[in-house]
C-alpha positions as CSV (number, residue, x, y, z in Angstrom):
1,X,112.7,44.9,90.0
2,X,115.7,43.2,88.5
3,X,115.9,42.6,84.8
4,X,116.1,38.9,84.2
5,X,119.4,37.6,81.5
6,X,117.7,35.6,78.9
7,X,119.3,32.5,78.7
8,X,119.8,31.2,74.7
9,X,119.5,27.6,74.5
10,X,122.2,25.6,72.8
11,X,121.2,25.0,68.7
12,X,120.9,21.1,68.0
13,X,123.0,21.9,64.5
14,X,126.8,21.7,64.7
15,X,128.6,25.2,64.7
16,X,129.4,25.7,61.6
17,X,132.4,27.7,62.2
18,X,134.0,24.2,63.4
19,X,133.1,22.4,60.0
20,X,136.3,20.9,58.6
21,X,136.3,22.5,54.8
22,X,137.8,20.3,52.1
23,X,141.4,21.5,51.1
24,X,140.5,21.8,47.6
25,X,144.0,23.1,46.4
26,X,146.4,19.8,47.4
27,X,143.0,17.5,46.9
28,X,140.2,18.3,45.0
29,X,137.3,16.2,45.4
30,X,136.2,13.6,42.7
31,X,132.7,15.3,42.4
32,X,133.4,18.8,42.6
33,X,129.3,19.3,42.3
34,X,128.5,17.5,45.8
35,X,130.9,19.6,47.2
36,X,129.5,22.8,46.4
37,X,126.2,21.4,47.2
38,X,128.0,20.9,50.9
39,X,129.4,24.1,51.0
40,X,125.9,26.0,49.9
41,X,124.5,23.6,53.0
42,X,126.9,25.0,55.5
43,X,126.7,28.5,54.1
44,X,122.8,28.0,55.0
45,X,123.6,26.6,58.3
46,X,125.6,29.8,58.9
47,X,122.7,32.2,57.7
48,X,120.3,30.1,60.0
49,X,122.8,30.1,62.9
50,X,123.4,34.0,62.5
51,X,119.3,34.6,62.1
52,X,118.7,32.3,65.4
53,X,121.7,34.7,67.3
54,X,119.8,37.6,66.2
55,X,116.3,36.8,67.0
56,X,117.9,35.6,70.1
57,X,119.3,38.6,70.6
58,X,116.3,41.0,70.0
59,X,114.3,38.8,72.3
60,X,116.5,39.6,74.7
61,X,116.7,43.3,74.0
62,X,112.9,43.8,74.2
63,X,112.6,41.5,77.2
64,X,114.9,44.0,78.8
65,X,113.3,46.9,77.3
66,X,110.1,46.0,78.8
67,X,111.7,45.5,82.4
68,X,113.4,48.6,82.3
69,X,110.0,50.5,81.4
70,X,108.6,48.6,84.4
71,X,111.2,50.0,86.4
72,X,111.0,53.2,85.4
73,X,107.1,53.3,86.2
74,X,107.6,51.9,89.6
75,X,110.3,54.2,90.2
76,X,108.0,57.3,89.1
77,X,105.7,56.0,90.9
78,X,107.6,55.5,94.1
79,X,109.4,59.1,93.6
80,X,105.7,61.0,93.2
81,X,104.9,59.2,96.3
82,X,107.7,60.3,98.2
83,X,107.4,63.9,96.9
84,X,103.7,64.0,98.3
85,X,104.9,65.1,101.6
86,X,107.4,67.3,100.2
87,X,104.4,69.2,98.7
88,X,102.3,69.4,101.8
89,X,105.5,70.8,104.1
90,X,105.2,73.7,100.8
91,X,101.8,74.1,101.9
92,X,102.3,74.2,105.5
93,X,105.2,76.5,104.7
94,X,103.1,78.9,102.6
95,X,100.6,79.2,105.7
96,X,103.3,79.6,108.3
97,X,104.7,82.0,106.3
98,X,101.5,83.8,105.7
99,X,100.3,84.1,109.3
100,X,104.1,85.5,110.0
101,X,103.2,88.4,107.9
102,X,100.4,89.0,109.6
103,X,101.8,89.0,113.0
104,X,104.8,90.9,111.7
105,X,102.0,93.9,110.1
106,X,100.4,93.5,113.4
107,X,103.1,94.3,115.4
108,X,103.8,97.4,113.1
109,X,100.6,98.2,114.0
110,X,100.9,98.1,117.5
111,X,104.2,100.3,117.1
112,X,102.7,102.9,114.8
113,X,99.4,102.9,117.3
114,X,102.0,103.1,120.5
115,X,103.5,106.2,118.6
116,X,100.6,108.0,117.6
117,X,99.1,107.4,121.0
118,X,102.6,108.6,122.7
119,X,102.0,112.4,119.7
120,X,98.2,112.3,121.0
121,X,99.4,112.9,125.1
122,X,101.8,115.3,124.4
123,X,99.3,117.5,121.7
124,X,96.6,116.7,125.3
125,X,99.6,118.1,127.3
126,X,100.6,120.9,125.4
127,X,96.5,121.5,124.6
128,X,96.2,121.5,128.8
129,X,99.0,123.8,129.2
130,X,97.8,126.7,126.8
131,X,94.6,126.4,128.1
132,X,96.1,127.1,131.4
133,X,98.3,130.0,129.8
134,X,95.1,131.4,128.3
135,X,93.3,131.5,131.7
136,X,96.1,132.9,133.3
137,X,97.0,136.1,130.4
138,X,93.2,136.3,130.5
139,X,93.4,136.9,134.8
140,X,96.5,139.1,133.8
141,X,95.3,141.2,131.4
142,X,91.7,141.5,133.0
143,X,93.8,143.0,136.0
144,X,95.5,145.2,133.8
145,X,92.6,146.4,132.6
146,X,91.4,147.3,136.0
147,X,94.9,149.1,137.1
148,X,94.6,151.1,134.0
149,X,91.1,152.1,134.7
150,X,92.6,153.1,138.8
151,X,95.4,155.3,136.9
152,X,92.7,156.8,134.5
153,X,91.0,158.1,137.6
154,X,94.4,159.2,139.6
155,X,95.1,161.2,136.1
156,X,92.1,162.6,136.2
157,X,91.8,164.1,140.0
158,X,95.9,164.8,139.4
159,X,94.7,167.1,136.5
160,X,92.5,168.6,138.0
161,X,94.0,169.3,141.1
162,X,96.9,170.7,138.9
163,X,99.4,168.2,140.4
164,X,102.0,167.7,137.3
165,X,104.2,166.0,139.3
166,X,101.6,162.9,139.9
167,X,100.3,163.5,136.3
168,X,103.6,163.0,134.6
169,X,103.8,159.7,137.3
170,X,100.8,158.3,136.7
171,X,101.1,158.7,132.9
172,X,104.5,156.8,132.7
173,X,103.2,154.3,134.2
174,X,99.9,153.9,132.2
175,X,102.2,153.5,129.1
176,X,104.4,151.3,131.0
177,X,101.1,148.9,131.6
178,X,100.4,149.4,127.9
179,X,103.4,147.9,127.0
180,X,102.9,145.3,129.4
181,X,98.9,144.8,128.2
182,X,100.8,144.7,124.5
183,X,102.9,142.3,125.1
184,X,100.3,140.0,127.1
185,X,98.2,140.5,124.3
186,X,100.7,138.8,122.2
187,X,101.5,136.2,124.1
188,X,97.5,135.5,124.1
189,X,97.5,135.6,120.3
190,X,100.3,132.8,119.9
191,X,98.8,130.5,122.3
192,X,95.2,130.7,120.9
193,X,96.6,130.3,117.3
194,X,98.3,127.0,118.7
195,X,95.4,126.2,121.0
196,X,93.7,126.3,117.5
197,X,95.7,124.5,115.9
198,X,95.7,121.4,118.0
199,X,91.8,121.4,118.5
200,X,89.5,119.6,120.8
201,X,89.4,115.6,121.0
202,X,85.9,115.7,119.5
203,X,87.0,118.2,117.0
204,X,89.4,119.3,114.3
205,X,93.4,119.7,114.3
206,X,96.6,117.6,115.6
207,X,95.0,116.1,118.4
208,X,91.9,114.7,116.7
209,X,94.0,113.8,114.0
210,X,96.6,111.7,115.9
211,X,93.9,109.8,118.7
212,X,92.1,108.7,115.1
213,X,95.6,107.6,114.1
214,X,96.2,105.2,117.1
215,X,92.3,104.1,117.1
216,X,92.7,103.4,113.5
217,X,95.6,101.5,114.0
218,X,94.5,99.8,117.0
219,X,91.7,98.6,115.0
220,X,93.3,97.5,112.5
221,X,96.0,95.4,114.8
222,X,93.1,94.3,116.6
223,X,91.1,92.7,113.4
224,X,94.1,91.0,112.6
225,X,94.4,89.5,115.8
226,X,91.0,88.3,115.9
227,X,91.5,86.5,112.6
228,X,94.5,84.9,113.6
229,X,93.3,83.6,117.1
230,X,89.5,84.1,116.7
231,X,89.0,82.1,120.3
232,X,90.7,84.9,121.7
233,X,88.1,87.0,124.6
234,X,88.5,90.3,122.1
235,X,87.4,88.4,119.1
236,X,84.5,87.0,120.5
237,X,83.3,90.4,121.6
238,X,83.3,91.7,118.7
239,X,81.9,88.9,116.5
240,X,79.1,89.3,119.0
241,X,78.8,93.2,118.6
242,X,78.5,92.5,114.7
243,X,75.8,89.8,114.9
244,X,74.1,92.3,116.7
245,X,74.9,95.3,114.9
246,X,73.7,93.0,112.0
247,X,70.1,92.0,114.1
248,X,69.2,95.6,114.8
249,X,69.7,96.8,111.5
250,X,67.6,94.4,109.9
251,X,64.8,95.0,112.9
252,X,65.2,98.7,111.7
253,X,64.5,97.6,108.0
254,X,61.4,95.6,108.9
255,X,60.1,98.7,111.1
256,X,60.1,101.1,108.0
């Protein structure tokens, strides 16, 4: 919208400012009354003249006033409607951003599950290996145990055949297979205090702890997922298994 120029229209009365005044100091007029009166009318035509301009003027101002607060609506309400998109790309932004997080957590998800999965085959190695350990100490010492009871025997039928040469033989090495059965027996103790330690899958210790770690984890990664593409095949299967976790338990409640 332009703002229109008001256009003043010409007055009918002569400009005063070109009105000749007498020269009253080389010839006064003969009747000095009429010519104030003529100078009071020209003084009034001046005061009209100047009250016209100003009027005029103010129309002119307001006029303009009022065009330039048209303007300035139409201009807010052009600029409102041209931020309006500006406000829904903020939105879209907010949700992009949003569902970037949540792949971002879900990926730190998958990493952490990866890594406690990775702890959890190397606690079901090492829980494997001292199992075998155990079985084999426990083959060791059992024949130990069954050497020392043949050298019990020899000692006896050496002492009482009065053979000290076999007796002091067959003692030596009885305490040599003690020392052997003593150390075994410590080797045993080490591995079943680590075999301990480290539990079974179903039960208690390192293991247990870290497969819950990478279930928990997966789960976790795996919810997300399904919220984020919930026409994916794993999210279906499980809003399935909760609509009928959901029917049997309420079949349960009726059956009480």
């Amino acid at each position: 919208m332009r703002i229109r120029r008001t256009q003043t229209s010409p007055s009918a009365e002569p400009d005063p400012a070109e009105a000749t005044e007498p020269d009253t100091a080389s010839s006064p007029p003969d009747d000095l009354a009429a010519a104030a009166a003529g100078l009071r009318e020209q003084a009034d035509q001046h005061r009209a003249r100047a009250a016209e301009i100003r009027a005029t003027a103010d129309r002119a101002l307001a006029e303009a006033r009022t065009q330039a607060a048209a303007l300035i609506a139409d201009a807010e309400r052009e600029h409102q409607a041209a931020r309006r998109p500006a406000a829904d790309a903020d939105r879209e932004a907010e949700r992009l951003t949003e569902r970037a997080q949540f792949l971002e957590h879900a990926a730190a998800l998958g990493e952490r599950a990866a890594d406690a999965g990775e702890r959890a085959d190397r606690l079901q190695a090492e829980h494997d290996s001292l199992t075998a350990d155990l079985a084999a100490i426990d083959a060791t010492l059992a024949g130990h145990e069954h050497t020392r009871t043949e050298i019990a025997a020899q000692i006896t039928a050496a002492a009482d055949a009065g053979d000290l040469d076999a007796l002091v033989t067959l003692r030596g090495r009885r305490s040599a297979l003690d020392d052997i059965v003593t150390a075994a027996q410590a080797r045993r103790a080490r591995a079943a205090a680590r075999l301990d330690a480290l539990g079974e899958p179903d039960g208690r210790g390192e293991l247990r702890h870290a497969l819950d770690a990478e279930r928990e984890f997966a789960a976790e990664q795996r919810a997300i997922l399904n919220r984020l593409f919930p026409d994916r095949p794993e999210a279906i299967l499980d809003d399935a298994i909760t609509t009928l976790r959901v029917q049997a338990a309420a079949v349960a409640r009726q059956q009480q």
